[in-house]
VOPAGU-2260 file (C-alpha; in pm, 1 decimal, decimal comma):
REM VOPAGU-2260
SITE   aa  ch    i         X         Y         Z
SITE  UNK   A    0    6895,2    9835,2    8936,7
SITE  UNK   A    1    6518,4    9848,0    9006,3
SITE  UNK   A    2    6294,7    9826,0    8689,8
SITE  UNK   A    3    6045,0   10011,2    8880,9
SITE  UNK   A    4    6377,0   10366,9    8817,0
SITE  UNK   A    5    6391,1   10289,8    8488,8
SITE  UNK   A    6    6259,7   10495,8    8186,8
SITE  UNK   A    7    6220,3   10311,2    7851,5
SITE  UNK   A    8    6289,1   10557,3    7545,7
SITE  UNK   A    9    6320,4   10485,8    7155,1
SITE  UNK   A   10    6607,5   10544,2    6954,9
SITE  UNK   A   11    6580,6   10838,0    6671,7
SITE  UNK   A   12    6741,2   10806,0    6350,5
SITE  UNK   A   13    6909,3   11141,4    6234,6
SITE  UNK   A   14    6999,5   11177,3    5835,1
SITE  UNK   A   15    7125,1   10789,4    5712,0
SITE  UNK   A   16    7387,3   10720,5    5982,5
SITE  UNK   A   17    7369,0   10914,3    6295,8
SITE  UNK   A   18    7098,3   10837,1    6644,0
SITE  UNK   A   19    6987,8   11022,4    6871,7
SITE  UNK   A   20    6786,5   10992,6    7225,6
SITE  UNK   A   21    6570,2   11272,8    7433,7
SITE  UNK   A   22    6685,1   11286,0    7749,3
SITE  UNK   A   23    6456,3   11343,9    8021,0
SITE  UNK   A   24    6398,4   11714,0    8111,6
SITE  UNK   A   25    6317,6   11644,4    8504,8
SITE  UNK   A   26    6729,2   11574,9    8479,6
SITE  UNK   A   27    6796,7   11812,1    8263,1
SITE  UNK   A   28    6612,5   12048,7    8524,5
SITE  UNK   A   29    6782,4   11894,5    8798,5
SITE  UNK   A   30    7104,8   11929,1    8677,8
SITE  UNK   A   31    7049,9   12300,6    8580,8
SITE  UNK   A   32    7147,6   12226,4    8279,1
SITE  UNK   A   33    7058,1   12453,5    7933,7
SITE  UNK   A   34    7079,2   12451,5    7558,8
SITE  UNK   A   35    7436,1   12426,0    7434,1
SITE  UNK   A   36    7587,7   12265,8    7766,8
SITE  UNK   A   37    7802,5   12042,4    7746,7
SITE  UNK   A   38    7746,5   11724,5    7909,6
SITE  UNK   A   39    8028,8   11362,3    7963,5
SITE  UNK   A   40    7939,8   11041,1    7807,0
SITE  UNK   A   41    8139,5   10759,0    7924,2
SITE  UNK   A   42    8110,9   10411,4    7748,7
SITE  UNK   A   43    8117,2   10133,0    8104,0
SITE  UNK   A   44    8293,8    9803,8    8134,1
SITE  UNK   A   45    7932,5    9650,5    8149,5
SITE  UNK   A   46    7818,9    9783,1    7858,5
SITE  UNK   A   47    7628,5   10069,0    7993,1
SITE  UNK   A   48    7669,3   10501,0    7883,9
SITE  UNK   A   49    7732,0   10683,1    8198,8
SITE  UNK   A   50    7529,2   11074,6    8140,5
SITE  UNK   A   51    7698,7   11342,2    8355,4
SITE  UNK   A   52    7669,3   11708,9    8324,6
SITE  UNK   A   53    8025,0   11707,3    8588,7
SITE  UNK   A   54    8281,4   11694,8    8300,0
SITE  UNK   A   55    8510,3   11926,2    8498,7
SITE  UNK   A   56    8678,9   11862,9    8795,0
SITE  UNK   A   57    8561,0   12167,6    8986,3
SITE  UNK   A   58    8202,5   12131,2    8983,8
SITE  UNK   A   59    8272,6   11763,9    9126,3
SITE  UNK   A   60    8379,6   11897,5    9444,5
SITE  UNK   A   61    8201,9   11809,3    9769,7
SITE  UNK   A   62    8197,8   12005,0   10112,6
SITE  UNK   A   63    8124,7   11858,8   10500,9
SITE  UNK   A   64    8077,7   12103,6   10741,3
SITE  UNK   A   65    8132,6   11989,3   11111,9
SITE  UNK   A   66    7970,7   12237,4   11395,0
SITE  UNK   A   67    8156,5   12174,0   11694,3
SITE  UNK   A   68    8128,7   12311,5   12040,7
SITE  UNK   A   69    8349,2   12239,6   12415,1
SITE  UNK   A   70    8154,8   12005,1   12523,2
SITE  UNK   A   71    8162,5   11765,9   12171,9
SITE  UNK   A   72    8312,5   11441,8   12254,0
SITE  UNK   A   73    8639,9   11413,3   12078,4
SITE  UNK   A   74    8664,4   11074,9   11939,9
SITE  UNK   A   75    8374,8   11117,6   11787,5
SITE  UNK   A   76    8486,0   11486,2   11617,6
SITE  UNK   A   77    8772,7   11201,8   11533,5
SITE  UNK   A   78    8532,5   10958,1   11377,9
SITE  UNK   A   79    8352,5   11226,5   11232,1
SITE  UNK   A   80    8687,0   11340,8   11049,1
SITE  UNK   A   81    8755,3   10999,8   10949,1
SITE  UNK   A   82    8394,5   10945,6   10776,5
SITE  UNK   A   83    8387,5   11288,1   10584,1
SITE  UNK   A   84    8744,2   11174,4   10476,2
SITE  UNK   A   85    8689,0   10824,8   10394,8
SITE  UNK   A   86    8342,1   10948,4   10212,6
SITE  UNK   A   87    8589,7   11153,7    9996,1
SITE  UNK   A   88    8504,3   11497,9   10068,5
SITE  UNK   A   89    8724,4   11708,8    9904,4
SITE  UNK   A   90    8678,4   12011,1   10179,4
SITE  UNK   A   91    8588,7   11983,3   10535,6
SITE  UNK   A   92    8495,5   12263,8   10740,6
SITE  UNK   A   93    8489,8   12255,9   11126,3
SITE  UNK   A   94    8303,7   12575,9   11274,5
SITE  UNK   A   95    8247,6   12702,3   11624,0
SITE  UNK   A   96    7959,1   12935,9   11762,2
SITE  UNK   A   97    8265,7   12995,0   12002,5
SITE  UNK   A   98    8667,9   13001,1   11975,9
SITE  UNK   A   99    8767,2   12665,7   11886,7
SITE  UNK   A  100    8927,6   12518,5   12202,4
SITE  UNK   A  101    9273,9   12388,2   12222,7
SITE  UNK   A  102    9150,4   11998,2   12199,1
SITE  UNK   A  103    8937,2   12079,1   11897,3
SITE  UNK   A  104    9272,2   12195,6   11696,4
SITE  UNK   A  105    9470,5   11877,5   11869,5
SITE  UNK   A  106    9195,4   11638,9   11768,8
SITE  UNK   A  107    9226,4   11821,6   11375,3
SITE  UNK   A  108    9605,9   11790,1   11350,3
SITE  UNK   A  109    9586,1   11457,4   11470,9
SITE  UNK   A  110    9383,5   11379,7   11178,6
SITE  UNK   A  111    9557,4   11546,8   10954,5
SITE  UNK   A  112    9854,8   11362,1   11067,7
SITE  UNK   A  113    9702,2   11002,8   11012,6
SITE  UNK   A  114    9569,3   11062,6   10644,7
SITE  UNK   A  115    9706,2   11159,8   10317,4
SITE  UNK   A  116    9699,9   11451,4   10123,2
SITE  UNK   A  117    9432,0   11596,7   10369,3
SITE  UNK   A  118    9569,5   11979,0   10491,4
SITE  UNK   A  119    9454,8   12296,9   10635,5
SITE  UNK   A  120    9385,0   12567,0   10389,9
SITE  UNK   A  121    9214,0   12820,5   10591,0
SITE  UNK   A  122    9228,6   12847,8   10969,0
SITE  UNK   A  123    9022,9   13110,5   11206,6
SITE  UNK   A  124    8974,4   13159,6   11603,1
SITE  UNK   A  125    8609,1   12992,5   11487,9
SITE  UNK   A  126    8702,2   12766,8   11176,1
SITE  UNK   A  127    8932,6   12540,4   11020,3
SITE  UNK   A  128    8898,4   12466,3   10676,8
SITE  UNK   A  129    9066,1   12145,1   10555,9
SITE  UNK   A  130    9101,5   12045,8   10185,7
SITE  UNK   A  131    9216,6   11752,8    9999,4
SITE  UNK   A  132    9547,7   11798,7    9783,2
SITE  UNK   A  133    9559,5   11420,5    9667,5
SITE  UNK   A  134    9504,0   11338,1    9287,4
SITE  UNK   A  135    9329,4   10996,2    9329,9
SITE  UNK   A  136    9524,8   10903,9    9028,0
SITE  UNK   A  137    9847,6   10941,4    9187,4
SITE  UNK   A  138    9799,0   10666,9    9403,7
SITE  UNK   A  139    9719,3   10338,7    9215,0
SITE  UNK   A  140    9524,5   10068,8    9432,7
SITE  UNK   A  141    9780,7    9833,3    9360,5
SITE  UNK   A  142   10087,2   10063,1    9473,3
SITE  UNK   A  143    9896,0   10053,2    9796,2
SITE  UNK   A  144    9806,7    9681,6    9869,3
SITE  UNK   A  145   10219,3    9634,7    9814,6
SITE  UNK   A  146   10270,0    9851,4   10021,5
SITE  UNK   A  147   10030,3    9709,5   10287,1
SITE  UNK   A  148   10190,9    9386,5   10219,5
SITE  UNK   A  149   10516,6    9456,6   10287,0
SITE  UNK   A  150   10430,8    9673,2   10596,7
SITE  UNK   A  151   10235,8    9339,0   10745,2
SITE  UNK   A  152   10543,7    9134,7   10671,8
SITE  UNK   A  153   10771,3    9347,7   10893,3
SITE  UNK   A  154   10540,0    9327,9   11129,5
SITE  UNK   A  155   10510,0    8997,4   11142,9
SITE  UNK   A  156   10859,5    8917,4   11132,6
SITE  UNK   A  157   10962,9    9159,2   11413,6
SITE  UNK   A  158   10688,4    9031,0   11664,3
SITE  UNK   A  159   10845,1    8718,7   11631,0
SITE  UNK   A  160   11181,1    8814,1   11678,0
SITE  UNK   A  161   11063,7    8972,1   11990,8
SITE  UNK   A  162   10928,5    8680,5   12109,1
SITE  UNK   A  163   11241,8    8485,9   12067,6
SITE  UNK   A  164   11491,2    8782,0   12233,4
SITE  UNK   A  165   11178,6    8926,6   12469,0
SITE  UNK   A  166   11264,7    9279,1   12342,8
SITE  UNK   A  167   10981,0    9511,6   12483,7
SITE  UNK   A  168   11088,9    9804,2   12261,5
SITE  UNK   A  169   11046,1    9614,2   11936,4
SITE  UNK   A  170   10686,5    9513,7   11986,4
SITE  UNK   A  171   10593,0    9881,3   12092,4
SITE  UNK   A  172   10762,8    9972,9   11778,4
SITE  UNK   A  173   10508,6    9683,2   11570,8
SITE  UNK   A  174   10190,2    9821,9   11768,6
SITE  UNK   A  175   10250,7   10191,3   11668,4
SITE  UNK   A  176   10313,0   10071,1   11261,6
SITE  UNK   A  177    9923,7    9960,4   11315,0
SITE  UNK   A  178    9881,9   10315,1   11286,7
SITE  UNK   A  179   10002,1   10347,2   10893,3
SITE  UNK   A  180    9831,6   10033,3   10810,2
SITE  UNK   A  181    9489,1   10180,3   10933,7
SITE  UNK   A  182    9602,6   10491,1   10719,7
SITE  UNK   A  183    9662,1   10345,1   10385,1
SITE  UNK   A  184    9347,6   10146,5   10447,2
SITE  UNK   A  185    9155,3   10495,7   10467,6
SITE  UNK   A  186    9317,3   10571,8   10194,3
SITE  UNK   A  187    9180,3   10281,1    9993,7
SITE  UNK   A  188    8830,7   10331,8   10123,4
SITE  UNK   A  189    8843,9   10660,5    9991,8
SITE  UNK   A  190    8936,3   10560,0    9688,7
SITE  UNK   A  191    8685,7   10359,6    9619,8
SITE  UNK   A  192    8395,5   10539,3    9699,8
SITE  UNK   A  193    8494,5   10857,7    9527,6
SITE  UNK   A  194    8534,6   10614,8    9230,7
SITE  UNK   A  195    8173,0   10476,4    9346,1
SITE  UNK   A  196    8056,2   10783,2    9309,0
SITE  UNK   A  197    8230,9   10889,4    9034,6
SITE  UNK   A  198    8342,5   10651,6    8772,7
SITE  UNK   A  199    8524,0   10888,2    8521,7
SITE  UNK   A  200    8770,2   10839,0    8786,8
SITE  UNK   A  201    8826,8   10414,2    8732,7
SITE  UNK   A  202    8916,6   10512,1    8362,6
SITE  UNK   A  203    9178,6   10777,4    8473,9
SITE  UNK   A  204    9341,8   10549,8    8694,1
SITE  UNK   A  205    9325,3   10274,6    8452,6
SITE  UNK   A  206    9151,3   10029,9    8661,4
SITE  UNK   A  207    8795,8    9860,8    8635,1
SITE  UNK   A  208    8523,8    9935,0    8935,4
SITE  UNK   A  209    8535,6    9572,0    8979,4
SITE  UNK   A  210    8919,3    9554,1    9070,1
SITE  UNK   A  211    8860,4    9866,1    9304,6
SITE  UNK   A  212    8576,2    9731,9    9500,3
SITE  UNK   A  213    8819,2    9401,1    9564,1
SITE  UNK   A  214    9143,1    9661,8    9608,3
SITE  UNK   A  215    8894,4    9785,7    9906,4
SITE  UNK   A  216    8819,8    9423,3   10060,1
SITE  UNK   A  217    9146,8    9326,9   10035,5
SITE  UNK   A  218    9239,8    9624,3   10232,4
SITE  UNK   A  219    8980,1    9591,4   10499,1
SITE  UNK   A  220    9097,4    9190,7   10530,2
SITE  UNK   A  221    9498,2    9301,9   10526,2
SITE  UNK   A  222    9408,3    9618,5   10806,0
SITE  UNK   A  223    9243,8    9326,8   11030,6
SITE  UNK   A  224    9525,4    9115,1   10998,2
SITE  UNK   A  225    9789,8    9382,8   11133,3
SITE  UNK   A  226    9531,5    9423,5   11384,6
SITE  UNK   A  227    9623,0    9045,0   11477,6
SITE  UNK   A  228    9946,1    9094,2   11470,5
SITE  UNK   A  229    9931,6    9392,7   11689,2
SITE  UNK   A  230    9683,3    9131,2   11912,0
SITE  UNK   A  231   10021,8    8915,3   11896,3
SITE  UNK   A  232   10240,8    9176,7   12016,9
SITE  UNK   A  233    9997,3    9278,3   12314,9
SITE  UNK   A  234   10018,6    8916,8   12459,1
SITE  UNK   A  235   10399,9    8897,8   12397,6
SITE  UNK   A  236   10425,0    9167,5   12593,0
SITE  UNK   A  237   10302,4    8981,7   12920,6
SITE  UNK   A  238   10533,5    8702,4   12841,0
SITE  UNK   A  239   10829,4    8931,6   12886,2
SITE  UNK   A  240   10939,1    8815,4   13259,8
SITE  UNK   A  241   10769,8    8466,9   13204,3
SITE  UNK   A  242   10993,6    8165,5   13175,2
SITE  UNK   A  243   10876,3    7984,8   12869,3
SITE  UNK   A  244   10893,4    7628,6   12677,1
SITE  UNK   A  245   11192,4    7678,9   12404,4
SITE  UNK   A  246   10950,5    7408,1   12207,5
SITE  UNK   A  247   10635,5    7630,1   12238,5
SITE  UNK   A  248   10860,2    7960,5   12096,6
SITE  UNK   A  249   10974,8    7729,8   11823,9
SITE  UNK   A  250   10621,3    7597,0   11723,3
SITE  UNK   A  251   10467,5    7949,1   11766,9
SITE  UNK   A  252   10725,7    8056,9   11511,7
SITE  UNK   A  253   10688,9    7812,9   11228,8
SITE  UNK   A  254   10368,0    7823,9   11293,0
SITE  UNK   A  255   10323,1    8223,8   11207,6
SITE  UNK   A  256   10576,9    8172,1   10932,1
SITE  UNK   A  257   10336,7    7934,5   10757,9
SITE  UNK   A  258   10026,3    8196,1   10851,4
SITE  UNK   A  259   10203,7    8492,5   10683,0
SITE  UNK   A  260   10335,6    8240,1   10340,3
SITE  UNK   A  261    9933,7    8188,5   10309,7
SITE  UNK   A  262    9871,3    8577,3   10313,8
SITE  UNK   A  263   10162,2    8624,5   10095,5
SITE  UNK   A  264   10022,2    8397,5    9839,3
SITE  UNK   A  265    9661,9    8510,3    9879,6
SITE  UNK   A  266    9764,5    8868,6    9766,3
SITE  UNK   A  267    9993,9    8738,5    9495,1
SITE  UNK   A  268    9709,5    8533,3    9380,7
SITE  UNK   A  269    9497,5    8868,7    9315,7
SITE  UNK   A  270    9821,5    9021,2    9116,5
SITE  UNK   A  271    9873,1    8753,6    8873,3
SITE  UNK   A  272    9492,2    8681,0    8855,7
SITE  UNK   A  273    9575,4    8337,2    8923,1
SITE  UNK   A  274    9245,7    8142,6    9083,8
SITE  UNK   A  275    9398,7    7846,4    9121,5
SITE  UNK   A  276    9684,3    7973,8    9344,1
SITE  UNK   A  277    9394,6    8150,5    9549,2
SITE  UNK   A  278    9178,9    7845,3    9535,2
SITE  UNK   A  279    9489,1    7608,2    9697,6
SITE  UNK   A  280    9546,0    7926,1    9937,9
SITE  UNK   A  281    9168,4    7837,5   10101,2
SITE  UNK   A  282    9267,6    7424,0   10136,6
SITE  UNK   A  283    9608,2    7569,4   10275,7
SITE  UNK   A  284    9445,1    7673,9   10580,2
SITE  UNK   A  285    9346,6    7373,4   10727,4
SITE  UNK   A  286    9681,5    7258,2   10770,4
SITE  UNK   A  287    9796,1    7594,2   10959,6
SITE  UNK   A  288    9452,1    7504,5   11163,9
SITE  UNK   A  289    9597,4    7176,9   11287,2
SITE  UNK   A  290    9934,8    7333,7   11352,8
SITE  UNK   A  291    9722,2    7567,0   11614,1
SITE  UNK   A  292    9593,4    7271,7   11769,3
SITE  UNK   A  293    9896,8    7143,2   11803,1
SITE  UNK   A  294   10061,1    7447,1   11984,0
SITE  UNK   A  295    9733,8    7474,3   12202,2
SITE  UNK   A  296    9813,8    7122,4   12344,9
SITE  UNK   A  297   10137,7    7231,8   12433,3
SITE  UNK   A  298   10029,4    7554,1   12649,2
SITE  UNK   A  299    9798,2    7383,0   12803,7
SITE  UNK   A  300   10096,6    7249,5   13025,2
SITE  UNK   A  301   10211,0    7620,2   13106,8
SITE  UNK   A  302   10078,5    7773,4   13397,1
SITE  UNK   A  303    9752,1    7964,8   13398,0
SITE  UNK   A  304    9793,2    8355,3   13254,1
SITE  UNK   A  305   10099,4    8248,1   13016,0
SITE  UNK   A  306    9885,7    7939,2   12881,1
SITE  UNK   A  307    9612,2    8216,9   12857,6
SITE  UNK   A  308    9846,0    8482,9   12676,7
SITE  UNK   A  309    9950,4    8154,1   12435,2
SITE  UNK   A  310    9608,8    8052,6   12340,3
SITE  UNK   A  311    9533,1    8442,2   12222,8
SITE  UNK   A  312    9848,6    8472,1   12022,8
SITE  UNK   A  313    9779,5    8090,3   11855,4
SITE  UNK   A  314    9434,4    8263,3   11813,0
SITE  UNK   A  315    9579,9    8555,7   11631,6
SITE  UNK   A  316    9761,6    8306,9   11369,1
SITE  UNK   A  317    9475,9    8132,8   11320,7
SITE  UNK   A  318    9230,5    8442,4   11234,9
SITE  UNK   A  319    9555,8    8572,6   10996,0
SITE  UNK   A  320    9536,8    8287,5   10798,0
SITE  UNK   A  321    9157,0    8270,4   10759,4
SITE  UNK   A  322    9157,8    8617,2   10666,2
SITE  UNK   A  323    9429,9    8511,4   10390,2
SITE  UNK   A  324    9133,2    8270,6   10306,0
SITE  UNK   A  325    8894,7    8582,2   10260,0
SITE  UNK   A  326    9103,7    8751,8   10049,7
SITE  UNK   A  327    9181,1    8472,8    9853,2
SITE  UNK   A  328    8748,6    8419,3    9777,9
SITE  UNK   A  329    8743,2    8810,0    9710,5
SITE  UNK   A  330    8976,7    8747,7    9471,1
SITE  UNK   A  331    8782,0    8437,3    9313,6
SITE  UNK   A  332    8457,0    8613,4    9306,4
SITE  UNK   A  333    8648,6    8897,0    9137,6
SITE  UNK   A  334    8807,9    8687,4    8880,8
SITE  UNK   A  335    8498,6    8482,2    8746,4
SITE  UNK   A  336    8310,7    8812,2    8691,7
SITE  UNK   A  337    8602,0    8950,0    8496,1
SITE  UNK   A  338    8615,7    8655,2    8299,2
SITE  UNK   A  339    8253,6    8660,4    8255,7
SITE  UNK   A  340    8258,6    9006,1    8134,3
């Protein structure tokens, strides 16, 4: 915090045991606040009093309104969506000078269909009003990440199963589970800044604003991983009619198998709060690095576009287990400033 925003004032002694501090009336005026109103103190991990007048959950609510016309661009009404959502608005509300065109109410559902707990309350020929029916509380950080986990770990292991029985339908089936991993990543993100903004919230869910700001990194660093993977899957794909080295599908294999046992034990690292498991995770990853190498050499000897399509999947593996590496420093940094608190 700047020194410069803050306002020093002296403690007041009331009767023999009780103290009491002035607060200052440009907030009170601010906050359209008035004698006898009630107002939240909440007692920080850091030591700190947080001072809000929004003690009830209605007056915390926050509105977005979109204005859209025929000729907005509809990936960005789409990103637009996504920000409002991921900024944790609890309403959004999408209005037309004109009757909302068929793409408009496509581009909507669409959303609606890759978050959670977002639906449409009100709905006009110029307006749809969506609101949030999620209790942040009902869906611990940790719940999530699992579930993240376990969703890359199918992935994973069906992308390489494809690879070894060329099975075309299998990695379309990986690339479109991308799709709830970029969901429950929003859904973290959201999270986190709601709690950002509003830290009543950490206290509910039973979780410090440290742990959620790494919850959130970790999910960023798990979402780009299945984007890897889904990277994997792509160049698989043009291997399908290619004749290829047995030896190269068995490296690329045990290779990705020791990529996904360093992500495993990055995010089990952050569960236990063990920072020496994450710590051995980060000198893990020079091995799998050699291992890459070693595969590399090998496709050099296949002809031009499959030793291309090799060298982007050995790529892939590589970037999953440096990401694993992030992780496991998110967790570090998270762990020595818990301890030091």
């Amino acid at each position: 915090m700047n020194s410069e925003n803050i306002e020093i004032r002296s403690l007041q002694m009331t009767g023999r045991s009780s103290y009491i501090l002035t607060l200052p009336k440009e907030w009170i005026n601010s906050s359209k606040l008035k004698k006898n109103d009630k107002i939240g103190i909440i007692p920080q991990s850091d030591g700190t009093l947080l001072i809000t007048p929004k003690i009830y959950r209605e007056q915390t609510r926050r509105e977005k309104h979109l204005k859209v016309d025929d000729q907005i661009d509809k990936t960005y009404l789409f990103r637009q969506l996504i920000g409002a959502y991921i900024s944790g608005y609890n309403s959004i509300i999408i209005k037309s000078s004109t009757i909302l065109s068929v793409s408009v109410r496509n581009i909507v559902n669409k959303f609606i269909q890759t978050t959670v707990g977002q639906e449409v309350m009100e709905e006009t020929d110029t307006s749809i009003t969506l609101k949030d029916l999620l209790n942040p509380v009902e869906m611990p950080f940790n719940n999530t990440i699992k579930r993240m986990q376990i969703l890359v770990g199918s992935m994973h292991k069906d992308v390489m199963q494809a690879l070894q029985n060329k099975d075309k339908r299998l990695l379309e089936d990986v690339i479109l589970r991308d799709n709830i991993l970029d969901r429950l990543n929003w859904l973290i993100a959201r999270q986190y800044n709601i709690i950002s903004k509003n830290t009543s919230l950490a206290k509910k869910m039973e979780i410090t604003v440290g742990r959620s700001s790494t919850s959130f990194l970790i999910s960023r660093t798990i979402e780009r991983i299945g984007d890897h993977i889904v990277r994997i899957a792509h160049n698989i794909l043009k291997l399908i009619d290619v004749e290829i080295d047995n030896k190269i599908v068995d490296n690329i294999n045990s290779t990705s198998d020791v990529a996904l046992d360093i992500f495993r034990k990055s995010i089990a690292s952050f569960f236990k709060g063990d920072i020496k498991t994450a710590n051995d995770v980060i000198e893990s990853v020079k091995k799998l690095e050699n291992r890459c190498n070693e595969i590399n050499t090998l496709a050099l000897q296949e002809k031009g576009a499959t030793a291309v399509s090799f060298g982007y999947i050995v790529e892939s593996m590589r970037r999953i287990g440096e990401y694993a590496e992030d992780i496991s420093e998110h967790v570090i940094n998270y762990l020595i400033d818990e301890d030091k608190k």
